[in-house]
N, C-alpha and C positions, 0 to 999 in steps of 0.2 A: 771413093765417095762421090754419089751422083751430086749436080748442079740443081736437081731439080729438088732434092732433100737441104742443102743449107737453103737455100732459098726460103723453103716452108717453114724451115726453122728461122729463119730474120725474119719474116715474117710475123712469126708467132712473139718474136721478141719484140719490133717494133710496136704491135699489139698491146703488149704485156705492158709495155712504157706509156704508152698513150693511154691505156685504164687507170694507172697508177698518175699520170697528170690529172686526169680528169677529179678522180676521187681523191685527192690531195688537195687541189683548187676549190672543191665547192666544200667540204666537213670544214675547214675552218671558218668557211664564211657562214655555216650556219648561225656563229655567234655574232648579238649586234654588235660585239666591240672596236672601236676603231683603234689599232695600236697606236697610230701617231697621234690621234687627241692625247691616249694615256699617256703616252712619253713625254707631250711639252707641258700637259697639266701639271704631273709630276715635277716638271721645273719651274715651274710658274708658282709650285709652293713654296718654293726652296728657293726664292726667290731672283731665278733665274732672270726674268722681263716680265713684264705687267702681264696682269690674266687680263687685261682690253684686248692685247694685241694675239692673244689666244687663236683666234676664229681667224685671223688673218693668215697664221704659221699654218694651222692646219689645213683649208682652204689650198696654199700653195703646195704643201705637200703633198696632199692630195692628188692636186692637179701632175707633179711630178711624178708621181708615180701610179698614175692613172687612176684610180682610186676614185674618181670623178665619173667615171663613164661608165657605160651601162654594164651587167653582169656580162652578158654575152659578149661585148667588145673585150672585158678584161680577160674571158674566156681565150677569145682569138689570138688575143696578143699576146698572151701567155702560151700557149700552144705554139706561137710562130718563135718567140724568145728561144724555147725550147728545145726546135730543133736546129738552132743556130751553137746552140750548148750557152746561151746567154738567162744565167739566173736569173740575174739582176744584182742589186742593190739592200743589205739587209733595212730593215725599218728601224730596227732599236739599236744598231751599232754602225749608221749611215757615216760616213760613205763607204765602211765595207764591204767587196761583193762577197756575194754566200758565194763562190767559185774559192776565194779565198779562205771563207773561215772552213769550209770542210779540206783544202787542204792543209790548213793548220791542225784538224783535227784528227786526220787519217792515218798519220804513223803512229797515233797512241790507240786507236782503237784497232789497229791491225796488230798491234804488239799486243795489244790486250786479248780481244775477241776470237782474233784468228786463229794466232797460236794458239789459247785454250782449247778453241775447238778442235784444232786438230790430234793436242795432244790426249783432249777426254774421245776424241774418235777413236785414234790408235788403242790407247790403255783401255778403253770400254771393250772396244769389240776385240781385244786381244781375249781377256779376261773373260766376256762372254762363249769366246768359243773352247777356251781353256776349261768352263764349267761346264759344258756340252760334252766334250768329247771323252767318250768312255774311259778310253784309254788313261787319262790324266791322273793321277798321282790324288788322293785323299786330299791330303793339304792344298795343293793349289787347285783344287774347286772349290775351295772351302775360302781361297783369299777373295774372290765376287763378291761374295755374301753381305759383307760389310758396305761396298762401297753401293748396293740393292737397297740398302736401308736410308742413303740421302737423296732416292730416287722422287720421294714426296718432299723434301727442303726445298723452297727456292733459295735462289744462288744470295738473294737478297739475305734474308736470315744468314747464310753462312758467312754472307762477308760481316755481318753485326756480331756474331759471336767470335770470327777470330779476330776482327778489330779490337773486341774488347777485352778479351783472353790476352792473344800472341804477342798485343802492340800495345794497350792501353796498361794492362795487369805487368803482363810479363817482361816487355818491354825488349820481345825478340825480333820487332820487324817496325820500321816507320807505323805512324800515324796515318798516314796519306801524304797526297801531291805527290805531282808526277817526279820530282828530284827534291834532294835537298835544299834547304832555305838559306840564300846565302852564295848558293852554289852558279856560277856562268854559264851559260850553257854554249859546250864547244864539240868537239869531236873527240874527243881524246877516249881513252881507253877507260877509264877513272870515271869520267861521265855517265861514259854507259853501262858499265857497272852499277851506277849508282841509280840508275834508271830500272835498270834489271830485277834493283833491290826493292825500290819501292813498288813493282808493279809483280813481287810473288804472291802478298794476302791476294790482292785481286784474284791471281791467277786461279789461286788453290780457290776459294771460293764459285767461283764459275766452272772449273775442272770438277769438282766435287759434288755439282749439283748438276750435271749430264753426264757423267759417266757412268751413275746406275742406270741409265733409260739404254744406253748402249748397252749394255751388260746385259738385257735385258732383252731386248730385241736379238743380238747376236745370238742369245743361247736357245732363242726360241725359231727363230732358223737353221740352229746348227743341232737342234734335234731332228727339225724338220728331214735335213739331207739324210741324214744316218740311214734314212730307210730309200733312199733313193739307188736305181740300180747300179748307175756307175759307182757309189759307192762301194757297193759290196763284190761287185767285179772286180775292184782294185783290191780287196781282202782277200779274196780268191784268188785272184794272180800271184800271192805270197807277197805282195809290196810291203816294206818294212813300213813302221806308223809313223814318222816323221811325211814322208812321200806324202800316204794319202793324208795325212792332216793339210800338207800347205798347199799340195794340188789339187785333190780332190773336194776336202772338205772347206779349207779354210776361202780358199778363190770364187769357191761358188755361193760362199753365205753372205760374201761380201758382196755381191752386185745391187742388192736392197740396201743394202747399206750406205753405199756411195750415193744413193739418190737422195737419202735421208738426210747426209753429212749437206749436201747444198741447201737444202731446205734449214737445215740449222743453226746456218749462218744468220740467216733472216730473225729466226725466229729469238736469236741469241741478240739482237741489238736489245729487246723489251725489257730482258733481264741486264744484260750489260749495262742500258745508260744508269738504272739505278746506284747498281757497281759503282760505277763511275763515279756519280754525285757522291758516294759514300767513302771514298779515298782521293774524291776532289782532283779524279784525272784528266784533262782537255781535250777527252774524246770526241766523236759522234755523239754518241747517245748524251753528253752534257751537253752538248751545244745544242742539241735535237730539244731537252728539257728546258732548257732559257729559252727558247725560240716561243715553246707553246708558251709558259708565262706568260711573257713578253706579246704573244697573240702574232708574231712576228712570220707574217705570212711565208715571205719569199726563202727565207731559210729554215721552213719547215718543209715548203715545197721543195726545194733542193735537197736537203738531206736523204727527206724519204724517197725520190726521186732516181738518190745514187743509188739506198740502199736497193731500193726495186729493180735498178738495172746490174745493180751485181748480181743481185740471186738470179735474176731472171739469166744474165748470162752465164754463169756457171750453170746452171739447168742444160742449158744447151749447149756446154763442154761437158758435163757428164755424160750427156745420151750420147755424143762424140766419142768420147769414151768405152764405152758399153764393148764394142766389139775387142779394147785392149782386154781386159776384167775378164771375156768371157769370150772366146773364138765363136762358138757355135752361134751368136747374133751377126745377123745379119743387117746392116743401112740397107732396106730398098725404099 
């Protein structure tokens, strides 16, 4: 792998981060709101300390968090925080850093997001290329079919009807929250079990509503190949159909595919933090949703910040990749 190709590609990444600062910094400042008047008014109703001393609180807070200074200085300083990896400071759950609250957040949206994705990856495009390939058996081109039809559900909907069916009616899976009520949370075996348990409705509902788009994409590349030469030279050669399905056909359908899967990740927070809010799990995308509420600058700029630089570096582990997936690519 030449030096002169990662380069272009950190490059292209650094890039990618410094877009995603910029258009994350200035979209919430379009709104006049200021979140720290709202947070101490809110207390000053609730009779927190006098609304005199109102203009005073916020004034200083302001000041602390620069908030005071011109757009463009906040511009700077936030770009320089930035490449130090220095969030800051959340506004509506001060003195929390956002470094911390996305660490609290990031093993339940990896257990939640990740894994589904992966696993509507594998099960989607197994199944798409299972309804492609001729050779396949009546019946299992026939089991796709079904899972094509929640390909217009969002994931949103799906988690409402089986919350309300599986867990509300029937009474086969938790209600939500990330563990039971009651329960300590430790390492044991018993725990995570019970963790396990509460985050299957999630699962299946997010599984459910992207594995028909795989399914779907997979078969309409795995028709594509069928007419390609090396395929039918491996037909010719006498290769039995296991062979060419998992060398010929199935390895090659898949390289589209993998660029898709990094891209999905991204695209999977939108529908996830809803998920989330709907089974009341302490993911990303919940904490991503209190933040805009809340108008909560600094930890909407970190969240979307991480998520930007994960997709953007998986981007750039997949094309890394590319030459495992498929010999005949070439890194120049």
């Amino acid at each position: 792998m030449k030096l002169r190709l990662i380069l272009r590609r950190l490059t292209f990444l650094i890039m990618v981060i410094w877009a995603a600062s910029t258009i994350t910094f200035f979209i919430p400042r379009l709104s006049n709101r200021n979140p720290i008047r709202e947070r101490f008014a809110e207390l000053a109703r609730t009779g927190g300390f006098s609304a005199s001393d109102l203009e005073v609180i916020v004034a200083s807070y302001n000041k602390k968090f620069g908030l005071d200074k011109p757009l463009w200085q906040q511009y700077t300083d936030y770009i320089g925080s930035v490449s130090r990896l220095d969030l800051g400071v959340s506004l509506n759950k001060f003195p929390k850093t956002v470094t911390g609250i996305i660490y609290d957040a990031l093993p339940w949206t990896i257990s939640l997001l990740f894994v589904s994705a992966i696993l509507s990856f594998l099960i989607g495009n197994l199944l798409g290329a299972v309804a492609a390939w001729p050779r396949s058996p009546r019946w299992m081109r026939g089991i796709a079919m079904p899972f094509i039809m929640f390909t217009g559900v969002p994931p949103v909907l799906l988690a409402i009807f089986l919350l309300f069916f599986l867990a509300f009616k029937l009474k086969l899976f938790p209600l939500g929250q990330a563990y039971s009520t009651g329960t300590a949370p430790d390492w044991s075996f018993k725990f995570m079990l019970d963790i396990m348990w509460h985050q299957v409705l999630p699962a299946i509902s997010m599984i459910l509503g992207s594995v028909g788009g795989w399914v779907l994409s997979m078969r309409g590349m795995g028709i594509t190949i069928q007419g390609e030469d090396y395929v039918n030279f491996a037909e010719h050669k006498g290769l039995d159909g296991r062979t060419i399905f998992r060398h010929y056909y199935l390895r090659n359908a898949l390289l589209p595919q993998v660029t898709g899967f990094a891209l999905a990740l991204g695209s999977l927070i939108t529908s996830g933090s809803v998920v989330e809010g709907l089974y009341a799990l302490p993911g990303l995308g919940s904490k991503l949703g209190e933040a805009i509420r809340a108008n909560d600058f600094l930890v909407i700029y970190g969240i979307v910040l991480f998520i930007t630089m994960s997709v953007a570096t998986l981007m750039v582990l997949v094309e890394f990749m590319y030459p495992l997936l498929d010999p005949r690519i070439k890194q120049e």
